[in-house]
C-alpha positions in Angstrom: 63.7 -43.9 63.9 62.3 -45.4 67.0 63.9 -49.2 67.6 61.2 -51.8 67.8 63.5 -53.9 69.8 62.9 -52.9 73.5 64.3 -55.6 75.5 65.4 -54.4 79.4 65.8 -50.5 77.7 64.7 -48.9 80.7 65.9 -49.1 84.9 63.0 -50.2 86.1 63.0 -53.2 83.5 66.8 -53.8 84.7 65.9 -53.5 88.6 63.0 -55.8 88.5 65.3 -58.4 86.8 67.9 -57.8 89.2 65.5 -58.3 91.9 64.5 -61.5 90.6 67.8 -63.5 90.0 68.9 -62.8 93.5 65.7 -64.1 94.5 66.1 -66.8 92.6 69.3 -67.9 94.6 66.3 -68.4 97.5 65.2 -71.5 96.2 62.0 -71.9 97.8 62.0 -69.0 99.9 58.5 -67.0 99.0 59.7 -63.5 98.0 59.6 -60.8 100.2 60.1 -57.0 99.3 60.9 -54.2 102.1 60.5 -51.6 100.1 57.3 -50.0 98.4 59.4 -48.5 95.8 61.1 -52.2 94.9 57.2 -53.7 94.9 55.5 -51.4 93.2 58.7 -51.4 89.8 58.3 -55.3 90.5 54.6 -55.2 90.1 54.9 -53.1 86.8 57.5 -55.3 85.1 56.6 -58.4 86.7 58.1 -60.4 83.2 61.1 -59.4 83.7 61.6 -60.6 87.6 60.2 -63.5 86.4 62.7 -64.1 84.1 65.0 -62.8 86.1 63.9 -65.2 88.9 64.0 -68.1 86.4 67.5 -67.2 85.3 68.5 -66.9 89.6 66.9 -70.0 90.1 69.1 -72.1 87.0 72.4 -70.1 88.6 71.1 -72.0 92.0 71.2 -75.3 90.6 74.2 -75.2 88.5 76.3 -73.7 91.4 75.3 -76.7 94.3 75.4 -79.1 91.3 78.9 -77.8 90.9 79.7 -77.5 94.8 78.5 -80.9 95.1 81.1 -82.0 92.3 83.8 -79.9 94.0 83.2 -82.1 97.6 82.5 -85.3 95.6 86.1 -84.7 93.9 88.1 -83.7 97.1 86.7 -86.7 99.6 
């Protein structure tokens, strides 16, 4: 029996997430793909880099919120 759940089941789904949260570390940097191949997956699950680049993004913020604890603590 086939699952109706299909939630990042498949690479492409995975890579195109992928793609997207370490694009999200960019801030505000447009995106920018060198490959065909990485374009093209990104085009057909473009959902999933945009969560993924939601997710990146969040990481971003919490990380030079924490960095700027981590200097505000030590001077």
């Amino acid at each position: 029996m086939k699952s109706p759940f299909s939630f990042m089941n498949t690479p492409d789904e995975w890579h195109s997430f992928v793609i997207g949260v370490f694009e999200g570390f960019t801030l505000f940097i447009p995106a920018h793909f060198e490959r065909i191949r990485a374009k093209i997956m990104v085009d057909s699950e473009y959902w999933y880099y945009s969560f993924g680049r939601g997710v990146g993004f969040f990481i971003a913020i919490l990380t030079a919120v924490g960095i700027a604890k981590l200097i505000e603590l030590l001077f």
